[in-house]
N, C-alpha and C positions, 0 to 999 in steps of 0.2 A: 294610695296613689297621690302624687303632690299634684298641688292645684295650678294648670298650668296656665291661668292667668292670672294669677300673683306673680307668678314664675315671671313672665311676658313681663307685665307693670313694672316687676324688680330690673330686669334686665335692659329693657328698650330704654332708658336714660341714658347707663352707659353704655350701650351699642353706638347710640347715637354721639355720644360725647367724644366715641373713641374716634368714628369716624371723622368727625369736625376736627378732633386733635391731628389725623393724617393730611386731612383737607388745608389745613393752615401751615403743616411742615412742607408739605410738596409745592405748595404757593410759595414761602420763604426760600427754597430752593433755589425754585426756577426765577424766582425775582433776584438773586444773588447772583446768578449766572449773567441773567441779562443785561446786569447792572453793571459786572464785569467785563464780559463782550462788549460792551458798549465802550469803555473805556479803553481795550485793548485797540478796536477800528478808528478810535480820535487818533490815536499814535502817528495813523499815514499821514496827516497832517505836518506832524514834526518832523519827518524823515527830510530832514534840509541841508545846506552847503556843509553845517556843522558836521553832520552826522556823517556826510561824504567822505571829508575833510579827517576825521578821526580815524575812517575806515583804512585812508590813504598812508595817516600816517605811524599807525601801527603795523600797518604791513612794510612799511621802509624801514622800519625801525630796529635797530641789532640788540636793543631790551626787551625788556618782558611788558607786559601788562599788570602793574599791580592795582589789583581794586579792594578799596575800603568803603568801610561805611561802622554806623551806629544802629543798634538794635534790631528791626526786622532786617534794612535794608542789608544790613551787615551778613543776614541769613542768602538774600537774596545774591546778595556778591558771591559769597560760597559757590552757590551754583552757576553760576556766569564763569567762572574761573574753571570750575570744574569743565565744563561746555565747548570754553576755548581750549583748554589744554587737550582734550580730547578731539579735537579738529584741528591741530596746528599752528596754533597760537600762546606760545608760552604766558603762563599767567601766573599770578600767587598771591592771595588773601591777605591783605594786614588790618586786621579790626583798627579803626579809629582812634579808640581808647589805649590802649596796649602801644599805638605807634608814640603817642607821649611820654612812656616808658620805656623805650630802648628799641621798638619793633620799627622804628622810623630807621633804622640802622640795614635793611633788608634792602632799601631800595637802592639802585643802583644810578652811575650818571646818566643809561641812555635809556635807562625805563622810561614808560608813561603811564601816569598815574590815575585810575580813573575812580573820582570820588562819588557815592550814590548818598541821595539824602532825599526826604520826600521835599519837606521845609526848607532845607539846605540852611537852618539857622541855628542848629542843635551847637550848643557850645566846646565839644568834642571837635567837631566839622571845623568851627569858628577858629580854633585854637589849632589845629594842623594845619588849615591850608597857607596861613603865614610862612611855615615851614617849608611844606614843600614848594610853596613858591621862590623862597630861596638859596634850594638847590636847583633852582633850575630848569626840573623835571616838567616837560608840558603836562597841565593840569586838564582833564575833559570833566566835567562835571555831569552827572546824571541825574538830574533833578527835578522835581516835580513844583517849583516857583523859581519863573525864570526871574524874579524881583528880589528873587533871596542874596544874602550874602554871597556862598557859592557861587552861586550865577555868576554874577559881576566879579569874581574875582577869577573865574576860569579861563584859560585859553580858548576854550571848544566848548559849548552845553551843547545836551542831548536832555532836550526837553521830553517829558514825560507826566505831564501837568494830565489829571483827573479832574470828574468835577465835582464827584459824591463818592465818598468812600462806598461799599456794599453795606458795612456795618450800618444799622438805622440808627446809629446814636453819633452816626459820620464820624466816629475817633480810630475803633481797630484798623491798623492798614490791611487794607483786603482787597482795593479796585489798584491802588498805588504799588502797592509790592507784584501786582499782577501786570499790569504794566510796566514796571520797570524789568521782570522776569520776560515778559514780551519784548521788550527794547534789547534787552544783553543776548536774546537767541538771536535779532534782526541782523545785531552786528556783528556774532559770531558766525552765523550763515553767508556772509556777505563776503567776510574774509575767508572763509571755506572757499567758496567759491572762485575768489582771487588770486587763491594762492593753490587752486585746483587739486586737491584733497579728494582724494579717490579712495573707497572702499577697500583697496588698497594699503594706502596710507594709513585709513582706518583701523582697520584689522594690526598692523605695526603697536597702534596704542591698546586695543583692546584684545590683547591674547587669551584674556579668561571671561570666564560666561559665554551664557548659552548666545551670545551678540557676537562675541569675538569669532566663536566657535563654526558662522556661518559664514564669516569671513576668511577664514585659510580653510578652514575642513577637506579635505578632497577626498574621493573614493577610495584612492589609495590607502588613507590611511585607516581606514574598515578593512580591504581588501587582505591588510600586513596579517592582522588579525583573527583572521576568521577562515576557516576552513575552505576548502574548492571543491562541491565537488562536485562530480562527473560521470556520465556514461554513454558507452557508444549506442549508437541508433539501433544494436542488432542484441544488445542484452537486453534477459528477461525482466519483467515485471518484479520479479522476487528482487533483484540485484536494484534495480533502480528505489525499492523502497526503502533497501538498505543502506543505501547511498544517501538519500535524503535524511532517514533517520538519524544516522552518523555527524550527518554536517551540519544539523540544527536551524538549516537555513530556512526550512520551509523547499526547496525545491532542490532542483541539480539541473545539470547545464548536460545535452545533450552534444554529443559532436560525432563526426563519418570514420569511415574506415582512415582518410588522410588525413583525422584531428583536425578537421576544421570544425568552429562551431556553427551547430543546425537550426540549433532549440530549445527547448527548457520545459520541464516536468516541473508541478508544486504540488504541493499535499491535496491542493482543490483537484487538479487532471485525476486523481487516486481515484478522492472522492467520487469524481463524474466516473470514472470506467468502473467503478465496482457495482456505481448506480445502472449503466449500461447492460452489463456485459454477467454472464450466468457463468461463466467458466473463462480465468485468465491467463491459463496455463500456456496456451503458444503463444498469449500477447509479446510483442517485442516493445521495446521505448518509442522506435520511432511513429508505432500507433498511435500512441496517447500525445504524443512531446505536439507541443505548439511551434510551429517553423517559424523563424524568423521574428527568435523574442527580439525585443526592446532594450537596447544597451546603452552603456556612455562611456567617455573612455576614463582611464584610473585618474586624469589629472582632468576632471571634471569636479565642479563643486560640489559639496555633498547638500548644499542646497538648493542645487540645480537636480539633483537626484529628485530630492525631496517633492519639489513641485512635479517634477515626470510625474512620482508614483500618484500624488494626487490626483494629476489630470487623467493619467492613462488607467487609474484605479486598479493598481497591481499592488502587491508588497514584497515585492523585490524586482532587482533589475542587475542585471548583467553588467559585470565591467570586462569590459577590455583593456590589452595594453599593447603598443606593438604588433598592431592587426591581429593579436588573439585574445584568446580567453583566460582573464586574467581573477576568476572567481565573482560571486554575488554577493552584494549588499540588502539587508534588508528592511524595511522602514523602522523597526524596531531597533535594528543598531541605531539610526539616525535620530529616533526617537530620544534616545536613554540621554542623548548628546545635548537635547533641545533644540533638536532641528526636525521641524517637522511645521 
């Protein structure tokens, strides 16, 4: 039998070490956070005439937005671009570097050029904005030292001035690239807003994935698909199983002698009347059918489905079209879709 306080002795150092080691990562953590939150709420501070002023005049503007930068910032421009073209506001990336080699040839006379630097002193930065100050192009600088070259050499700054990086050795951008990722959603939201960018509109640019997907989806286009099926109030139990079986839907829509519809049978009503009921031989549908399901109509959104069945805790729901019954959908179609 092993000796289980050597055992104990051997282990409780590193138990203990391991703990301290989690103890010190969830501290560094939550000190990273804080230290970027902190950074991100200085920003309200900045949101000035400047910042107005640029919002104005990219929205009057019959160019695009093109945004540069060098090294992280450069990363960060990507998605800012990314942001605005996806909300309405044409946009397009020309790294820094690459624009001294022929990419300065992209920009156009009624662009506006919006250049991101933490420093704003980096010699890349230094050596473009000559340029495009000599086409012309309004310059907005997005910069985190409004004393920098940049600064002063810009039309517009959009200050984004930090006061401690998160890194503890203050050099990786971590509070600054976080910040200026915070500033280019402000401005991008802001021209959403102005230029009244509807979900709508959105959907337009995002036709694929499960995002686009909850923006155009409708009933209908489950409905195209997917089997109907049905029976009247006065057919047997045997018929109504086989109906449901067939159509894979989980239930069947019940309707009257004049077609209209009544009700709805699913595999749970089976469940409950076999749980009832000792002999189901004269059962008819209209025994078991729940009157007066839950529908929407075909050109209802399938994410509007979506939330019914959560709320109403169903998995399926009726569509209609044309005041009738126009087949079911069932959370599992909307599922597969990434709507749900």
């Amino acid at each position: 039998m092993p000796n289980l306080q050597a055992l104990y002795l051997f282990l409780q150092p590193k138990f203990i070490d391991l703990l301290e080691n989690f103890r010190e990562i969830k501290e560094n953590g939550i000190n990273t956070l804080q230290i970027e939150a902190e950074s991100v709420n200085n920003l309200i501070n900045f949101i000035n005439n400047d910042f107005a002023e640029s919002v104005n005049l990219i929205l009057k503007s019959s160019g695009r937005v093109v945004i540069t930068g060098i090294g992280k910032s450069a990363i960060i421009a990507n998605k800012i671009v990314a942001t605005l073209n996806s909300t309405g506001t044409p946009a397009l990336f020309m790294h820094a570097a690459d624009a001294l080699h022929g990419d300065l040839g992209m920009i156009q006379v009624h662009d506006i050029v919006l250049c991101i630097s933490k420093s704003g002193e980096t010699p890349e930065i230094k050596n473009l904005v000559p340029l495009l100050k000599s086409r012309k192009n309004i310059l907005i600088g997005m910069v985190g030292n409004i004393d920098s070259y940049l600064a002063k050499q810009c039309d517009f700054v959009i200050n984004t001035t930090v006061e401690i990086e998160a890194c503890p050795n203050n050099l990786a951008p971590t509070s600054s690239t976080t910040a200026q990722l915070a500033m280019g959603d402000a401005l991008a939201v802001c021209l959403l807003k102005a230029r009244k960018f509807t979900s709508g509109d959105f959907a337009q640019v995002h036709p694929g994935g499960a995002l686009g997907k909850q923006l155009y989806l409708t009933l209908k286009d489950f409905i195209f698909t997917n089997s109907k099926p049905l029976v009247n109030q006065e057919d047997d139990i045997k018929k109504v199983i086989v109906e449901i079986t067939n159509g894979r839907l989980g239930a069947t829509a019940v309707c009257n002698s004049q077609g209209d519809l009544i009700g709805i049978i699913t595999d749970g009503d089976i469940r409950r009347m076999l749980e009832k009921h000792d002999t189901i031989k004269n059962l008819k549908a209209k025994d078991i059918m729940a009157a007066n399901p839950i529908s929407l109509a075909a050109d209802s959104m399938a994410m509007q489905a979506a939330m019914v069945m959560t709320e109403k805790k169903i998995t399926q729901i009726i569509v209609t079209e044309n005041n009738g019954y126009a087949g079911i959908v069932h959370f599992h179609d909307l599922n597969k879709e990434g709507i749900s």
